[in-house]
N, C-alpha and C positions, 0 to 999 in steps of 0.2 A: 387603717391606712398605714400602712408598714412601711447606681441605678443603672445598674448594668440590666441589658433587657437579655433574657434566656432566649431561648428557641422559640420558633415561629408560633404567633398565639394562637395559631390553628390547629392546634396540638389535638393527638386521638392517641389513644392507651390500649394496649393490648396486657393481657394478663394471661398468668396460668396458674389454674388451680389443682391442687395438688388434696386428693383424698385416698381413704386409705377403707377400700368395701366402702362401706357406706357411714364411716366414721372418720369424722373432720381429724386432719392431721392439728396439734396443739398449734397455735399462734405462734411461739416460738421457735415452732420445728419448719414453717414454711420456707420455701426456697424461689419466690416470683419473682420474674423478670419481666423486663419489655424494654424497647425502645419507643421513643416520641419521637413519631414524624416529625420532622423538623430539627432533630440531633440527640438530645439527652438519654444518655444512656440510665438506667436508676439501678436497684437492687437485684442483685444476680448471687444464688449463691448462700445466701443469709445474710450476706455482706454489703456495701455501699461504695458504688464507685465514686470517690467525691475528684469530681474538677476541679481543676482552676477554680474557672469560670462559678461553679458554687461557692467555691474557699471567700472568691474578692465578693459574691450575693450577700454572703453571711455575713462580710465586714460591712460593707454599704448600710447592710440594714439598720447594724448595731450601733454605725456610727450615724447613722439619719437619725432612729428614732431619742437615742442618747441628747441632739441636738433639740429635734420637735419637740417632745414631750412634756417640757417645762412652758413651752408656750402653748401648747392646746391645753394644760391642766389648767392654765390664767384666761384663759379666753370660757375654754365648754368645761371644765371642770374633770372630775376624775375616770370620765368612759369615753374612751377611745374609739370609738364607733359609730356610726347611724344610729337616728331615730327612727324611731316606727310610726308613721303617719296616715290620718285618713286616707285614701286614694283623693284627689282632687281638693284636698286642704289649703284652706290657708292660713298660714302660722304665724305666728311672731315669734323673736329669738327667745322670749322669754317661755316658748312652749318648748325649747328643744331638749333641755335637759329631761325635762320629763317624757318625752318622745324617747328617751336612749334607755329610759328606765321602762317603758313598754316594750322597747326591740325586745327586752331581757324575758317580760313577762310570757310575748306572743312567744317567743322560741320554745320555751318551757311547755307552753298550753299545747304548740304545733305537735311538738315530740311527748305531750301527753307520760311528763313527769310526776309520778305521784307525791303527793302532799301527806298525805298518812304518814302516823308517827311508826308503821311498821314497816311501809314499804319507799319510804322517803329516800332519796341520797344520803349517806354518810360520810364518804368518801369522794371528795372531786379533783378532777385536774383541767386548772384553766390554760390551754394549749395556744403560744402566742399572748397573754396575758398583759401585754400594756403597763399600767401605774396599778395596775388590779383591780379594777371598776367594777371586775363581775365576778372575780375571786369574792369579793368583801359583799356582795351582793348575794350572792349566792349561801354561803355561808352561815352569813345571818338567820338567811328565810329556810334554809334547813338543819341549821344547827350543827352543820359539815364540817369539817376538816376540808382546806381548801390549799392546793397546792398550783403556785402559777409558776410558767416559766418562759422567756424569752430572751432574746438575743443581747437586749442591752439593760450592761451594767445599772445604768442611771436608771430605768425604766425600775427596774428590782430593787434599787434601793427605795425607789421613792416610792413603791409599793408598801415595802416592809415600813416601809416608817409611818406611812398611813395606816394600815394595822394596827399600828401600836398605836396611836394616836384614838383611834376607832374601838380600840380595848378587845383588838381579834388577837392579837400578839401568839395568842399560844392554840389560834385556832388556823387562819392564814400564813402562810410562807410563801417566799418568791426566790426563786434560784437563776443565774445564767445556764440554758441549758438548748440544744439542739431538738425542735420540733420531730426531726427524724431519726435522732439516736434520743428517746427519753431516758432519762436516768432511773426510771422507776422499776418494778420489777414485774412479770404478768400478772394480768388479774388482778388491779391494786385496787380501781377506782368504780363506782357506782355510776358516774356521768360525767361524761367524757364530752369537755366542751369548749367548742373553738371559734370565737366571734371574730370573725373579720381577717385570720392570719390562714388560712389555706391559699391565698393569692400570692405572699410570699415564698409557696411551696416549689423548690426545682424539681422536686420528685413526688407527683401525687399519687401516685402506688404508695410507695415508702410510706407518705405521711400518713394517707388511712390504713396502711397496713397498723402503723405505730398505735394510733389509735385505739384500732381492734386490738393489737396484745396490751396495752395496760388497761382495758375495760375487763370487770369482773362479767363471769358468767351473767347474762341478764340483764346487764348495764344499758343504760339508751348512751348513743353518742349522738352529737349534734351539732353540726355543720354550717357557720354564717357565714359565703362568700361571698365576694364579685366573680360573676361568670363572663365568658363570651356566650352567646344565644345558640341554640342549639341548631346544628347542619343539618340541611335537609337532605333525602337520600340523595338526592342527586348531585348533592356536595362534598365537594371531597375535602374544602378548606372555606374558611373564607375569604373576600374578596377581598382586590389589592388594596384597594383602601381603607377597609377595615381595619385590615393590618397595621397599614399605617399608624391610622390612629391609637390603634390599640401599642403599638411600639413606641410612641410617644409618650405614651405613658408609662409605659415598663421603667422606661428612660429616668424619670424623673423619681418614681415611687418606689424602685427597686425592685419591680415584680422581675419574673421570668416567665416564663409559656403560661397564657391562659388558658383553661378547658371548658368546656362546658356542663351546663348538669345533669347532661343527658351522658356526658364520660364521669362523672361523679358516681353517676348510678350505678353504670357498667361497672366500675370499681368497685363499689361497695358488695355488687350480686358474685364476683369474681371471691370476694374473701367468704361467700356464705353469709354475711349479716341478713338480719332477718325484718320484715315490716319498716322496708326503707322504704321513704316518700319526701317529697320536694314537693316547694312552691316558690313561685316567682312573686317575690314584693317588689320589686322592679318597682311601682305604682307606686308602693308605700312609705320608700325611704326619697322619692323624687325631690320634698322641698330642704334636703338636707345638704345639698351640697352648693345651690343659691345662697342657703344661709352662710356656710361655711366660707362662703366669697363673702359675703356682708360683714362678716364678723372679720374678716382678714383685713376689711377698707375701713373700719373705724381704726380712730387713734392707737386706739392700746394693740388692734393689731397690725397696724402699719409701723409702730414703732417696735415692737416682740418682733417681727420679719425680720426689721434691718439689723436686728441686734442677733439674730441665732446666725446667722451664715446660711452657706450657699446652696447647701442641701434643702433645707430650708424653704429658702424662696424658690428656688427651681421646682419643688412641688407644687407651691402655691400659684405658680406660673402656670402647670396645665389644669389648675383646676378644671373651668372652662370645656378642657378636652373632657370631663368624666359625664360634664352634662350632656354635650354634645352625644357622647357615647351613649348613654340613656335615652335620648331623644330618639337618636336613630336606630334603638332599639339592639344594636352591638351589644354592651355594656348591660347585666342582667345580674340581678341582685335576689339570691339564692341562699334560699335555707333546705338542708337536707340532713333527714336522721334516719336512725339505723336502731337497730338492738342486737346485739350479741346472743348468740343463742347461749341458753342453759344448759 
């Protein structure tokens, strides 16, 4: 959960692909553009047109989560994200940590990550990375080299110091770095992986373009978002109250234009990735954001609210809104992976 709201969250993606016979032009060399209905111009060019309007996204983010962070690690501890729950469970707060630590597993088993000591990850990049909950997670369980990056400062340090503390130090690192300009170089990483920070994204071209160029030949990538629900043909947006709600929340969280994962795909087939597939756990992260209001009304976190500011509690305020959104079916919690052809 990463307030300036972008373009209309009825957003649809156009792409072009660019080959060469019948051989993929390099990740690097690609030149895609599009507009989003609803305004946002993205990459044209090779290059990035950035806004305003993105410049003050990027601050909002860095200066939200800079502020949140320290109270969700004292409240749910070090993963920044949903748990993964039976459909139709019922839980207590004391199952949810461990719920956050199956999100991480089902992702893995969904995108059918191998575990072999030949064909395991070596190389990861945790893209949006939090306090590094799944850099240090990850890591561990394949003996990786783990590189995470995100917007705020505070976020990064408090990563790296966990690390150290956890004895990864010379295994995990965490940098301030731009989702959509990565500092890495093509072909770096073996598992390319994103929990929870593609809702953040102004430009979802850009970001899974980025994706796909720092994923090595063969690499699984893998995709944990919030979506809006997917249009039906005879839709061309969704309705005004959707919007609404879903603009409410842009408001608070700092999103920009929500897509669907039925435009995740489109994006994905557009770069050539290869045995993309999605599913909707919508169902399975439901009892996570009740609890996340429960945990916010006890003591230690009604008094962490008053003490972070106003970013802060402005999000905690539409909580409320995310359920709603899930009830009525808007609001669609999406995992999508890919592989990079060899």
């Amino acid at each position: 959960m990463r307030a300036l709201c972008g373009p209309s969250p009825s957003t649809l993606f156009t792409t072009t692909v660019t080959r060469r016979g019948a051989t993929l032009v390099g990740w690097s060399q690609r030149q895609p553009w599009h507009r989003r209905r609803g305004g946002a111009v993205s990459a044209k060019g090779g290059g990035v047109a950035v806004t305003d309007e993105q410049q003050r996204l990027k601050k909002g983010i860095a200066e939200f989560y800079d502020e949140s962070s320290g109270i969700w690690e004292n409240i749910w501890g070090e993963h920044m994200h949903h748990g993964f729950y039976d459909a139709g469970a019922v839980v207590e707060i004391s199952d949810h940590r461990s719920a956050q630590l199956r999100m991480i597993e089902q992702a893995l088993l969904f995108a059918s990550v191998p575990e072999d000591s030949v064909k395991k990850p070596r190389s990861i990049v945790d893209v949006g990375c939090g306090i590094g909950g799944s850099s240090r997670y990850l890591s561990r369980k394949y003996g990786a080299e783990c590189y995470g990056i995100t917007l705020s400062p505070v976020q990064a340090e408090r990563g790296q110091s966990l690390a150290a503390a956890q004895g990864l130090a010379n295994k995990v690192s965490f940098q301030v770095a731009d989702a959509l300009n990565q500092p890495f170089p093509d072909g770096k990483f073996d598992l390319v992986w994103s929990m929870e920070s593609g809702e953040h994204m102004p430009d979802k071209l850009k970001f899974v373009s980025e994706l796909a160029r720092v994923a090595a030949p063969g690499a699984t990538i893998i995709i944990v978002t919030w979506c809006h629900r997917d249009l039906s043909p005879t839709e061309d947006s969704l309705r005004p109250d959707e919007k609404m709600l879903l603009d409410k929340i842009c408001d608070a969280f700092y999103l920009p234009a929500w897509c669907s994962t039925a435009d995740y795909i489109k994006l994905l087939e557009s770069l050539s990735l290869k045995d993309i597939k999605a599913a909707d756990w919508s169902e399975n992260v439901a009892p996570f954001w009740p609890a996340v209001i429960k945990s916010a009304l006890s003591w230690n976190g009604l008094t962490s609210l008053l003490q972070s500011g106003w970013k802060t509690i402005k999000g905690a305020l539409v909580m409320p809104l995310m359920i709603e959104g899930f009830n009525k079916g808007v609001i669609k919690f999406s995992i999508i992976t890919c592989r990079k052809p060899e």
